[in-house]
SEFIZA-3560 file (N, C-alpha, C; in Angstrom, 3 decimals):
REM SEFIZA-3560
<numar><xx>73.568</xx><yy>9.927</yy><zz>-2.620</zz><atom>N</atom></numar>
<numar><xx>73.177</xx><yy>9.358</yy><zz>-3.899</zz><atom>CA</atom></numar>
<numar><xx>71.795</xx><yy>8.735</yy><zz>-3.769</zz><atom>C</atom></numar>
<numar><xx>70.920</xx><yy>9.517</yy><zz>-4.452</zz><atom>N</atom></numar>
<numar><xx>69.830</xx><yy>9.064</yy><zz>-4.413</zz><atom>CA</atom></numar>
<numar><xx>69.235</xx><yy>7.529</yy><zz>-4.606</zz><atom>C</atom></numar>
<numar><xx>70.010</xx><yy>7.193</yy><zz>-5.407</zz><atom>N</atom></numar>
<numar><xx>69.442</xx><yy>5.615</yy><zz>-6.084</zz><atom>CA</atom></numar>
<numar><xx>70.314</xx><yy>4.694</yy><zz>-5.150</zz><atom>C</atom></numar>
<numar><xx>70.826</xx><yy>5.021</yy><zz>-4.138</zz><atom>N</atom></numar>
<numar><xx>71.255</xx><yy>4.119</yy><zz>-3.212</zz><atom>CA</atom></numar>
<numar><xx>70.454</xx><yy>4.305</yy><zz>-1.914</zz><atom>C</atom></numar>
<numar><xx>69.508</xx><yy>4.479</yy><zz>-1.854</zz><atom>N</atom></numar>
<numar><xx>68.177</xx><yy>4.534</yy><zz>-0.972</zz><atom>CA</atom></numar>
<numar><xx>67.562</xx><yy>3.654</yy><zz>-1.247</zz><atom>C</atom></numar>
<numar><xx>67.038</xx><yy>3.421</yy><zz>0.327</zz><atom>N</atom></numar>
<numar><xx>65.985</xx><yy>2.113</yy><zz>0.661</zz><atom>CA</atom></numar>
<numar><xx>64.764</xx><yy>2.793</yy><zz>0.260</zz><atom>C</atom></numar>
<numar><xx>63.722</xx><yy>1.740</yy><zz>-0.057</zz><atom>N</atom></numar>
<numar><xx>62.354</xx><yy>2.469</yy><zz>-0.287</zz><atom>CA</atom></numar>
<numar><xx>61.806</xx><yy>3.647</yy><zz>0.655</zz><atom>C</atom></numar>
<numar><xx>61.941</xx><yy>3.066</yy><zz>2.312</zz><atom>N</atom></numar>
<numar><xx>62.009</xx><yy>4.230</yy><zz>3.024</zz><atom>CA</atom></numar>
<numar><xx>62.249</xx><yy>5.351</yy><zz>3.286</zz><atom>C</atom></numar>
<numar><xx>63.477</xx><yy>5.340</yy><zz>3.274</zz><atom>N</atom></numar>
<numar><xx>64.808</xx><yy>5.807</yy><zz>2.935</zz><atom>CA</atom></numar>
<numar><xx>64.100</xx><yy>7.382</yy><zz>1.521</zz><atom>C</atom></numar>
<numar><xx>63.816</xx><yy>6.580</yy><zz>0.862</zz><atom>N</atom></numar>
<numar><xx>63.562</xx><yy>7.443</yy><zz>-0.297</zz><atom>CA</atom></numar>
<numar><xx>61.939</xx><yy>8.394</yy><zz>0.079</zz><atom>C</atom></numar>
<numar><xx>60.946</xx><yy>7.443</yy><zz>0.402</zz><atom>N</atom></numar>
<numar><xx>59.971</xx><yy>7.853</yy><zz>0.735</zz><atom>CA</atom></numar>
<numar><xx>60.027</xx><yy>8.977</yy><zz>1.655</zz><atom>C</atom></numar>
<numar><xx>60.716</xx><yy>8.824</yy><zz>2.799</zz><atom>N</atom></numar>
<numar><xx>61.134</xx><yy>10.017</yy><zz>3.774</zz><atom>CA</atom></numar>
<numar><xx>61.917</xx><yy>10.869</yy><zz>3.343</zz><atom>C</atom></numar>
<numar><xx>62.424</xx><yy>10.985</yy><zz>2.300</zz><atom>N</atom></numar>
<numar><xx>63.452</xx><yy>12.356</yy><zz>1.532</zz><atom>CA</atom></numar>
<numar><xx>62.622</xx><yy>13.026</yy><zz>0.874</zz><atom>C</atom></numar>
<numar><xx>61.619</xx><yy>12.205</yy><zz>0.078</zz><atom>N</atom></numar>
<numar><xx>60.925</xx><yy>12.766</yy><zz>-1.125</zz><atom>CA</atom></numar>
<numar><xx>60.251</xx><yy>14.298</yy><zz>-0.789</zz><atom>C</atom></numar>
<numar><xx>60.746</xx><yy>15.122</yy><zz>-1.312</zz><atom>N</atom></numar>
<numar><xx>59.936</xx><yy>16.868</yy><zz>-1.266</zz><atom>CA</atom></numar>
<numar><xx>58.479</xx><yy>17.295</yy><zz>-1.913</zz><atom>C</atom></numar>
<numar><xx>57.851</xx><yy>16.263</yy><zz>-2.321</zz><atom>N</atom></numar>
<numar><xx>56.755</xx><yy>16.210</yy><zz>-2.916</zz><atom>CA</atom></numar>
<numar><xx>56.361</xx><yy>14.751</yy><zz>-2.746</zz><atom>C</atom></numar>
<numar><xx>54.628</xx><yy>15.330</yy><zz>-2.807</zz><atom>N</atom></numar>
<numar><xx>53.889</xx><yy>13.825</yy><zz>-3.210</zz><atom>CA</atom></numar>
<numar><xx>52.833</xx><yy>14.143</yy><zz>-3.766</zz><atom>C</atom></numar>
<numar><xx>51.932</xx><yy>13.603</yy><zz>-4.848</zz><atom>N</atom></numar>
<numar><xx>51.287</xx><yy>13.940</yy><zz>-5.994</zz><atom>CA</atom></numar>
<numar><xx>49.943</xx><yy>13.316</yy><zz>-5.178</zz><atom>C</atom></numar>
<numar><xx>48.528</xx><yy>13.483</yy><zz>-5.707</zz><atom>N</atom></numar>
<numar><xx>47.315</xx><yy>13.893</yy><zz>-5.289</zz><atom>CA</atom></numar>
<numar><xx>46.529</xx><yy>13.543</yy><zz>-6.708</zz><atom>C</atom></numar>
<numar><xx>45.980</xx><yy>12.562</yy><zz>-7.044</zz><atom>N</atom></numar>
<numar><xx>45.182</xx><yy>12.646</yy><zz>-8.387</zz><atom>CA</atom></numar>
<numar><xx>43.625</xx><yy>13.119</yy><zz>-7.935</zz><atom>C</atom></numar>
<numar><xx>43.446</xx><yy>13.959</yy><zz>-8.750</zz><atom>N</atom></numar>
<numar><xx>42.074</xx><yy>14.542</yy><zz>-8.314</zz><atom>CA</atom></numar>
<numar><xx>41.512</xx><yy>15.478</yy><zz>-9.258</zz><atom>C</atom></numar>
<numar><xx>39.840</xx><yy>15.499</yy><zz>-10.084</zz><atom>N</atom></numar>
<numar><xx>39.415</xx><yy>16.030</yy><zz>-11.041</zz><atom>CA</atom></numar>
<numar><xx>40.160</xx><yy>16.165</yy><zz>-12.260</zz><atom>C</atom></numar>
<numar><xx>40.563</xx><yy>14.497</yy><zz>-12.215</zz><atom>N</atom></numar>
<numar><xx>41.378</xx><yy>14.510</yy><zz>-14.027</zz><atom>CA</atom></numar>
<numar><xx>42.529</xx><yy>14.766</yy><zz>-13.927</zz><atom>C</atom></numar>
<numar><xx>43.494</xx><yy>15.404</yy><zz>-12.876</zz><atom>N</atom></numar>
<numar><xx>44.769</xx><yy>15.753</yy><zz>-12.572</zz><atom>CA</atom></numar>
<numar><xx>45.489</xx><yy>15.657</yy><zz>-11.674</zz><atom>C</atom></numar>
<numar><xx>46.878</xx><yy>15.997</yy><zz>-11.759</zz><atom>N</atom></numar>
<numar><xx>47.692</xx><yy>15.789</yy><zz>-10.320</zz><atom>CA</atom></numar>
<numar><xx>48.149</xx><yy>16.684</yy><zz>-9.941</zz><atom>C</atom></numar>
<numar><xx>47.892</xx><yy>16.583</yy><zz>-8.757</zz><atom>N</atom></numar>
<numar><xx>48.239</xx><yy>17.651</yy><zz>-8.132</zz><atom>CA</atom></numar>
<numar><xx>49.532</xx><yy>17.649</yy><zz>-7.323</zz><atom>C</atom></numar>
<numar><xx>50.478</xx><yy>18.257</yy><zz>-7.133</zz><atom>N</atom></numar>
<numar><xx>51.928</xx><yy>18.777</yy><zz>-6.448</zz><atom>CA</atom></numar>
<numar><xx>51.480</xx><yy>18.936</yy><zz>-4.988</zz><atom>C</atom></numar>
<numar><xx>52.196</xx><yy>18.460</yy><zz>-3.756</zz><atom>N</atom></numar>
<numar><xx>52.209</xx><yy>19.011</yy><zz>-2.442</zz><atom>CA</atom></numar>
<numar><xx>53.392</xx><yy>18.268</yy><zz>-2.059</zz><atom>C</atom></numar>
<numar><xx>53.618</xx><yy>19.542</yy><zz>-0.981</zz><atom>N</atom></numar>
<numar><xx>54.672</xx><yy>19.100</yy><zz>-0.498</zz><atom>CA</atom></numar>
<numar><xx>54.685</xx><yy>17.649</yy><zz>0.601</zz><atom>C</atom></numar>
<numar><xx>55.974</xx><yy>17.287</yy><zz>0.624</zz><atom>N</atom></numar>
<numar><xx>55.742</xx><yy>16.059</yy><zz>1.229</zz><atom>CA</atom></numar>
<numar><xx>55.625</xx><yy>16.557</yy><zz>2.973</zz><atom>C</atom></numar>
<numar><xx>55.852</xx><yy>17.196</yy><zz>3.447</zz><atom>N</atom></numar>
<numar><xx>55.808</xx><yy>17.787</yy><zz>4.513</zz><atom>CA</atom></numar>
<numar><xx>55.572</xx><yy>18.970</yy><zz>5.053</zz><atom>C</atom></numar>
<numar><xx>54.457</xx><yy>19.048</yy><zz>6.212</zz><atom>N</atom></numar>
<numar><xx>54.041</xx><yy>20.497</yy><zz>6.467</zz><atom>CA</atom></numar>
<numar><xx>54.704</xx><yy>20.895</yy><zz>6.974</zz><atom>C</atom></numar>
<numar><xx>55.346</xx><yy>22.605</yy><zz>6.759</zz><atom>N</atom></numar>
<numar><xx>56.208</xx><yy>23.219</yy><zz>7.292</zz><atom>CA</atom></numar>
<numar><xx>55.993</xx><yy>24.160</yy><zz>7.794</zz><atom>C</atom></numar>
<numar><xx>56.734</xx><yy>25.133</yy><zz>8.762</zz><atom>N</atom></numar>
<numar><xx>55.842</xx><yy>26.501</yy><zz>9.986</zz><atom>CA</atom></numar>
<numar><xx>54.956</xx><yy>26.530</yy><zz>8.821</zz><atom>C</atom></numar>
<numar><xx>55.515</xx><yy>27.692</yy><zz>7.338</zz><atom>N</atom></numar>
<numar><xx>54.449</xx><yy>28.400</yy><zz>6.712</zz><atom>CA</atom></numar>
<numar><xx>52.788</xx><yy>27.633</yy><zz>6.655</zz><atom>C</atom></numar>
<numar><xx>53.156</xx><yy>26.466</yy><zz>5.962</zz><atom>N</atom></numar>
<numar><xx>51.949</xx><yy>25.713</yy><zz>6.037</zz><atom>CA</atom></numar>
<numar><xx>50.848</xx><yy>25.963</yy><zz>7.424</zz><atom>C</atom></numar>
<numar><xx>51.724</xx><yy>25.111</yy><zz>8.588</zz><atom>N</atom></numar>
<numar><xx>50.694</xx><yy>25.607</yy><zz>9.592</zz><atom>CA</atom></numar>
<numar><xx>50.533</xx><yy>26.760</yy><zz>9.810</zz><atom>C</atom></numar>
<numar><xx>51.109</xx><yy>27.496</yy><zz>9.961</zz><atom>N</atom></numar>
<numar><xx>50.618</xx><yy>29.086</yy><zz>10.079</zz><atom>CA</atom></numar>
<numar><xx>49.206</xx><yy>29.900</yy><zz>9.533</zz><atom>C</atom></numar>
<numar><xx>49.399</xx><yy>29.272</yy><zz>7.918</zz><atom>N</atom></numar>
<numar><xx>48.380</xx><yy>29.208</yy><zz>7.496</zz><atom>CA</atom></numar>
<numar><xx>46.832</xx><yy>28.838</yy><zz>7.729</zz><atom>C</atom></numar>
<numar><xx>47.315</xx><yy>27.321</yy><zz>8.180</zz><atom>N</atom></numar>
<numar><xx>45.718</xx><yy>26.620</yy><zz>8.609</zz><atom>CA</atom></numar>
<numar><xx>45.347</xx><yy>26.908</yy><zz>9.912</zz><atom>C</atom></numar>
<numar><xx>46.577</xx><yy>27.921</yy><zz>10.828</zz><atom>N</atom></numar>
<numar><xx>46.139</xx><yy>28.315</yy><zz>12.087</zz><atom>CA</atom></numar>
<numar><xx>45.304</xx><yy>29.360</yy><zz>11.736</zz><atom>C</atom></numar>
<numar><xx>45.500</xx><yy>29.938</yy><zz>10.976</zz><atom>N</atom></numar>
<numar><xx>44.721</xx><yy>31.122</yy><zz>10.421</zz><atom>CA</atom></numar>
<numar><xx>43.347</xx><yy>30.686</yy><zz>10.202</zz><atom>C</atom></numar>
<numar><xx>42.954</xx><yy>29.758</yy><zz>8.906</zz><atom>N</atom></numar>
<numar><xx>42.131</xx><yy>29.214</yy><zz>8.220</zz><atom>CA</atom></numar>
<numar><xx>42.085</xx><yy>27.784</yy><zz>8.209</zz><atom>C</atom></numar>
<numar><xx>41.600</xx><yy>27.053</yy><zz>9.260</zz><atom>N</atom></numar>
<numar><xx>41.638</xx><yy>25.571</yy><zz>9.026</zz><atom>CA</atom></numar>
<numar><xx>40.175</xx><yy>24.872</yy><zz>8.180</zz><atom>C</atom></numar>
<numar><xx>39.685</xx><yy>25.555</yy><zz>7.578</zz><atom>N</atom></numar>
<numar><xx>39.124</xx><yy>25.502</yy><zz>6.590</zz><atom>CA</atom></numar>
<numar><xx>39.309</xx><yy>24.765</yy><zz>5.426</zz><atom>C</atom></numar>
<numar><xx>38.186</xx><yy>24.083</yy><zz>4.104</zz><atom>N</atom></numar>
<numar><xx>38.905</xx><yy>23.320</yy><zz>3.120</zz><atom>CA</atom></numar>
<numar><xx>39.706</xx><yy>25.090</yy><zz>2.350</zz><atom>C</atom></numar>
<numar><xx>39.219</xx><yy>26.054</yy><zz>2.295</zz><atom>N</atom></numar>
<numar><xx>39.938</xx><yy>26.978</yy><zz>1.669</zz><atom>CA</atom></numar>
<numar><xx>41.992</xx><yy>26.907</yy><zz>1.910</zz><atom>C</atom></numar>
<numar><xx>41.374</xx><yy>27.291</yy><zz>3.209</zz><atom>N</atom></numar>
<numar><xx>42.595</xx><yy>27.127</yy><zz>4.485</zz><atom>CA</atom></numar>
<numar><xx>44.027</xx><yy>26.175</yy><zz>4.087</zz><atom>C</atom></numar>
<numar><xx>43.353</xx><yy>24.854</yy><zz>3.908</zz><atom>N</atom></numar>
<numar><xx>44.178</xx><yy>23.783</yy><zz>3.295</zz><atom>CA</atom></numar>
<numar><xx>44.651</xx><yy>23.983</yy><zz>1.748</zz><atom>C</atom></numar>
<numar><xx>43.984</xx><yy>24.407</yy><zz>1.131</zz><atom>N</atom></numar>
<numar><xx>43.915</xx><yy>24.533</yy><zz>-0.376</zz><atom>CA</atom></numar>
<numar><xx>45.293</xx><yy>25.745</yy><zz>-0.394</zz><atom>C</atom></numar>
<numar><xx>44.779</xx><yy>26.875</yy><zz>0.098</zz><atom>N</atom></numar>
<numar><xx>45.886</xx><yy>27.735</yy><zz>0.565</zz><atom>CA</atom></numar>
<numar><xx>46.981</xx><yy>27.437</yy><zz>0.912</zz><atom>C</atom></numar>
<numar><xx>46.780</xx><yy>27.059</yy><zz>1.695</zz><atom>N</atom></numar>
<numar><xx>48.095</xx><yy>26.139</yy><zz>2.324</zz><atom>CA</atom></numar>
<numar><xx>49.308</xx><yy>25.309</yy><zz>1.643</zz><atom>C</atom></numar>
<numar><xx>48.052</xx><yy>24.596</yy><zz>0.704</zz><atom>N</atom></numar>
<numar><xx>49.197</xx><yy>22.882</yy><zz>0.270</zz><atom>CA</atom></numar>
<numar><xx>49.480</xx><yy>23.246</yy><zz>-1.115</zz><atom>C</atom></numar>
<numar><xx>48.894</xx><yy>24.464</yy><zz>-2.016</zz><atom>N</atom></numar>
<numar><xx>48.641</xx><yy>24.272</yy><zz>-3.536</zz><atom>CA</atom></numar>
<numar><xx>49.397</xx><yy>25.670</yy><zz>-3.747</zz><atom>C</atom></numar>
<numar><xx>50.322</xx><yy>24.970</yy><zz>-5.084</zz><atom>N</atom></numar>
<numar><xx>51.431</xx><yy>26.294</yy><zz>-5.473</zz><atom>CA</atom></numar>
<numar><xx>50.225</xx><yy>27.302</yy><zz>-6.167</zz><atom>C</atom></numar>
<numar><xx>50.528</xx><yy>28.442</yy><zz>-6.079</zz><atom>N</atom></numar>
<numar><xx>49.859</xx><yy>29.709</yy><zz>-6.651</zz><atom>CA</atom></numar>
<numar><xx>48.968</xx><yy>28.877</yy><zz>-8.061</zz><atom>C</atom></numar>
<numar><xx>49.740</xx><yy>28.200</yy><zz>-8.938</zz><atom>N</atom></numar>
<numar><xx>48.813</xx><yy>28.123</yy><zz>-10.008</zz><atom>CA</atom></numar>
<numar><xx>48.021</xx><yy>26.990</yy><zz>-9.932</zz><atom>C</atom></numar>
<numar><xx>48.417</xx><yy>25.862</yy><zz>-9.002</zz><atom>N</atom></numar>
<numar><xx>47.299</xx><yy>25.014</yy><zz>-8.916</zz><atom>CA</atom></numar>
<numar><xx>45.911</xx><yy>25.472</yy><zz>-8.205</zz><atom>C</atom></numar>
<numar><xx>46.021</xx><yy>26.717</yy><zz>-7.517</zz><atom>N</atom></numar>
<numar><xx>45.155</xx><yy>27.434</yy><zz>-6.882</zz><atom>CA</atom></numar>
<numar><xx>44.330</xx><yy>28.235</yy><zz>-7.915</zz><atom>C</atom></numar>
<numar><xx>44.861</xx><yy>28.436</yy><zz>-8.907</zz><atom>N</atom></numar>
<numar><xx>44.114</xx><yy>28.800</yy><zz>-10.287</zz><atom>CA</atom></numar>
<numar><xx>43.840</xx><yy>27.908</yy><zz>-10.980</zz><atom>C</atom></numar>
<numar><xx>44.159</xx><yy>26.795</yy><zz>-11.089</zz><atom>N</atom></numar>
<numar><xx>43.313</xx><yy>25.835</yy><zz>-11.431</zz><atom>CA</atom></numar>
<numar><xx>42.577</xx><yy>25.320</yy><zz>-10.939</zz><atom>C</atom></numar>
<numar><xx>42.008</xx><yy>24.903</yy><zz>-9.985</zz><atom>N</atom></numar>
<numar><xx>41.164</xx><yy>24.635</yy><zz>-9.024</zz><atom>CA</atom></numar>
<numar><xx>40.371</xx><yy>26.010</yy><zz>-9.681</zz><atom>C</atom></numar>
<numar><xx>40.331</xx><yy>27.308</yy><zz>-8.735</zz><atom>N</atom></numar>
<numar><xx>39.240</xx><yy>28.308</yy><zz>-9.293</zz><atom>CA</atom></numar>
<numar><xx>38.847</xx><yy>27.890</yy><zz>-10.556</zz><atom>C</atom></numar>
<numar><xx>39.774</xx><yy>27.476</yy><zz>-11.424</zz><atom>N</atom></numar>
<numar><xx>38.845</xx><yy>27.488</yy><zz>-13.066</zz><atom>CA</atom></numar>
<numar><xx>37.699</xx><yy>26.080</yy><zz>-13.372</zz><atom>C</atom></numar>
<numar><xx>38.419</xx><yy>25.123</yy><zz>-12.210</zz><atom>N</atom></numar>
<numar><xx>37.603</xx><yy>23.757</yy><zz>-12.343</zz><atom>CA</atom></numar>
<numar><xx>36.059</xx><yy>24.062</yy><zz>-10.697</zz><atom>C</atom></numar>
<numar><xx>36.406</xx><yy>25.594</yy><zz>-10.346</zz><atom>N</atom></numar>
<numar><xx>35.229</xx><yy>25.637</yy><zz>-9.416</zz><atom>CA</atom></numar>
<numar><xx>34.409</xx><yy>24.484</yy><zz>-8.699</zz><atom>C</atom></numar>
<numar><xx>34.994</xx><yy>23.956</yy><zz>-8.222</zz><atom>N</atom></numar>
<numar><xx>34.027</xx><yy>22.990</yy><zz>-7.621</zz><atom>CA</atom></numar>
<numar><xx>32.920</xx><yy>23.061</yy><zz>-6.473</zz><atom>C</atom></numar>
<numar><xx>31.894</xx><yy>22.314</yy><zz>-6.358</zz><atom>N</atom></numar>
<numar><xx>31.127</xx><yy>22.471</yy><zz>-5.357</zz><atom>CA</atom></numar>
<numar><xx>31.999</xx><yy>22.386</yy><zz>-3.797</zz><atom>C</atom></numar>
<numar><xx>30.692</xx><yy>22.653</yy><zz>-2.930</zz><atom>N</atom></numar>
<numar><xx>31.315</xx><yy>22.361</yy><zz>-1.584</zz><atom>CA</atom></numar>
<numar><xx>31.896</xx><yy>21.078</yy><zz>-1.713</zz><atom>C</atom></numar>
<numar><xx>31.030</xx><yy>19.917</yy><zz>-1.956</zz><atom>N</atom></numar>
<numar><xx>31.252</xx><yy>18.442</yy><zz>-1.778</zz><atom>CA</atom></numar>
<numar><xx>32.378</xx><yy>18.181</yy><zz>-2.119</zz><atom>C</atom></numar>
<numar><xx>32.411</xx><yy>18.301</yy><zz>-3.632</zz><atom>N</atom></numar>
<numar><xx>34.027</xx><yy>18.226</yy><zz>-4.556</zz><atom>CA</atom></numar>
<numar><xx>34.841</xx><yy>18.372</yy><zz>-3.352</zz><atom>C</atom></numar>
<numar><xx>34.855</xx><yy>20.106</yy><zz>-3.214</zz><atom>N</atom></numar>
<numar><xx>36.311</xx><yy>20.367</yy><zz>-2.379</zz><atom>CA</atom></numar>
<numar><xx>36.425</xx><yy>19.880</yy><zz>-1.340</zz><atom>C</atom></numar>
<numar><xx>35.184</xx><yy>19.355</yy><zz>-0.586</zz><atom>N</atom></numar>
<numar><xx>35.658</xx><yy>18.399</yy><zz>1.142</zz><atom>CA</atom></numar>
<numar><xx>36.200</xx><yy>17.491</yy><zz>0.439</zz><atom>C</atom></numar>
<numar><xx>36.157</xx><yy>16.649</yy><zz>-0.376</zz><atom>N</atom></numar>
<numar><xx>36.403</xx><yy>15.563</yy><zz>-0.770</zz><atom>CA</atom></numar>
<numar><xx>38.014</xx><yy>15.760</yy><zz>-1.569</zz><atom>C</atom></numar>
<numar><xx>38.208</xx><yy>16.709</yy><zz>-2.197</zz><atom>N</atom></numar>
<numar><xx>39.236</xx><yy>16.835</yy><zz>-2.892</zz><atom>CA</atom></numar>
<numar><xx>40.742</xx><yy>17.309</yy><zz>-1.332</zz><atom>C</atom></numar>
<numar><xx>39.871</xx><yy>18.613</yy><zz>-0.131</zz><atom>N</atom></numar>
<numar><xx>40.583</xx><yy>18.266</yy><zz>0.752</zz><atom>CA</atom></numar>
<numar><xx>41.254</xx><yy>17.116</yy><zz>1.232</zz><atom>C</atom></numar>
<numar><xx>40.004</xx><yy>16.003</yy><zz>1.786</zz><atom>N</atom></numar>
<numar><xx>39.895</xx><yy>14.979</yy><zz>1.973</zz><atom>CA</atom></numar>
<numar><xx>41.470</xx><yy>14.531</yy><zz>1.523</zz><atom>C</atom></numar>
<numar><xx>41.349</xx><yy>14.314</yy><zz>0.314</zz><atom>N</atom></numar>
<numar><xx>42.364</xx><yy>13.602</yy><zz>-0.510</zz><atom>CA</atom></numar>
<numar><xx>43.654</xx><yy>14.604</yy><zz>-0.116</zz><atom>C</atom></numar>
<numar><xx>43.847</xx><yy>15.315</yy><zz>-0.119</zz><atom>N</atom></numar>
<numar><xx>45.150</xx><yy>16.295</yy><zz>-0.225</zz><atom>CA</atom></numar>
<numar><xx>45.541</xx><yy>15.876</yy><zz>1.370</zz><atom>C</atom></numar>
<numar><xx>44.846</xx><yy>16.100</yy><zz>2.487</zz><atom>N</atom></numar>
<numar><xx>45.521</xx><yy>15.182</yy><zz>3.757</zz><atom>CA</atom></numar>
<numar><xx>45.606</xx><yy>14.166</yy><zz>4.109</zz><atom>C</atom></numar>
<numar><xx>44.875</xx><yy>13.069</yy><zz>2.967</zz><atom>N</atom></numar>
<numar><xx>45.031</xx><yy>11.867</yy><zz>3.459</zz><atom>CA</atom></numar>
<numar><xx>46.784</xx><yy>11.410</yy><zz>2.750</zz><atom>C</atom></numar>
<numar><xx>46.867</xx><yy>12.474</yy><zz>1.502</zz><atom>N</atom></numar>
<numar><xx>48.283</xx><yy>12.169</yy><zz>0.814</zz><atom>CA</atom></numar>
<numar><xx>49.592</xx><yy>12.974</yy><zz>1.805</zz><atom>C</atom></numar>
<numar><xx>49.293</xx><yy>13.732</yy><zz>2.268</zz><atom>N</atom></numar>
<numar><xx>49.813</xx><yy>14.093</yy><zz>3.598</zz><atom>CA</atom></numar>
<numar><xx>50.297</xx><yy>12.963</yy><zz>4.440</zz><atom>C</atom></numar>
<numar><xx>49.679</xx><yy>11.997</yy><zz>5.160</zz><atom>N</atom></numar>
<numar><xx>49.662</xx><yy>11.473</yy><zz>6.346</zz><atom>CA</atom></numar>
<numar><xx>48.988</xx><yy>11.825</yy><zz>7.111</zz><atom>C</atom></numar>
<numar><xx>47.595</xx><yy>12.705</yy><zz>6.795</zz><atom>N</atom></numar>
<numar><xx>46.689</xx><yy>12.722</yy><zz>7.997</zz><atom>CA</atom></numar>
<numar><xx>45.513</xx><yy>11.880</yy><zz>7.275</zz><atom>C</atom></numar>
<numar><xx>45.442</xx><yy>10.670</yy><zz>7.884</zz><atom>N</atom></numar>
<numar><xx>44.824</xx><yy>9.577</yy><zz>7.119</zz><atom>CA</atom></numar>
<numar><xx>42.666</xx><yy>9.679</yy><zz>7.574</zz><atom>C</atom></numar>
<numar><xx>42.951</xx><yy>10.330</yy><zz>9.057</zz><atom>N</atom></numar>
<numar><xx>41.678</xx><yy>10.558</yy><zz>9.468</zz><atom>CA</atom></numar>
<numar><xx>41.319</xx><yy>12.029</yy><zz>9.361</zz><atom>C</atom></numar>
<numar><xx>41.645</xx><yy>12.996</yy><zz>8.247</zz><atom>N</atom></numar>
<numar><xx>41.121</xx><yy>13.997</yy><zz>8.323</zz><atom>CA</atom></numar>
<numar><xx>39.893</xx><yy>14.267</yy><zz>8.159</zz><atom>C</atom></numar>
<numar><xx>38.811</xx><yy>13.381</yy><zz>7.212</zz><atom>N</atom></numar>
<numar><xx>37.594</xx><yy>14.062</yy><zz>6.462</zz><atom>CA</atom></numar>
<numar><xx>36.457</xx><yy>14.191</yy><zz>7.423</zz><atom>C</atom></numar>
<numar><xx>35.506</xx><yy>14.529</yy><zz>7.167</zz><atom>N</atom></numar>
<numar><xx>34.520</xx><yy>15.200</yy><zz>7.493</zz><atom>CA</atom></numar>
<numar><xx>33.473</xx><yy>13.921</yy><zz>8.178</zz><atom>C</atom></numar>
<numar><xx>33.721</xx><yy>13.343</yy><zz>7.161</zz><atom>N</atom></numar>
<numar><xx>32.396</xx><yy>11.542</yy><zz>7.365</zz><atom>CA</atom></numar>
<numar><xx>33.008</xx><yy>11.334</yy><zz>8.289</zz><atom>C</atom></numar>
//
């Protein structure tokens, strides 16, 4: 029963965690799984990640909001720091 969870408790179940970024939120999962890494073993790239963390249509949204390089280090940035990789970025 969900609502009989500790904050923890809940935080560590949760299957998603949201990402606000260019006006919107974004969906990722709360945890990387083989597929995920598999992926960024492939491409550890900001593409790589984007690939990785973003369902098919947030990946079309993004293309339609095109962002510069900067944007997307930065929008990476944000997508692993909501992860738990708190020291990913570039700076």
């Amino acid at each position: 029963m969900s609502e009989n969870l500790t904050p923890a408790e809940a935080e560590a179940t949760r299957e998603t965690v949201e990402v606000d970024f260019f006006d919107r939120s974004w969906t990722l999962p709360a945890k990387t799984r083989l597929s995920h890494a598999r992926k960024l073993r492939l491409d550890p790239s900001n593409i790589g990640i984007v690939d990785a963390y973003l369902s098919p249509e947030d990946v079309a949204a993004l293309d339609d909001i095109d962002p510069d390089e900067d944007q997307l280090d930065k929008f990476t940035d944000a997508i692993m720091a909501a992860l738990g990789y708190k020291n990913a970025g570039n700076s």
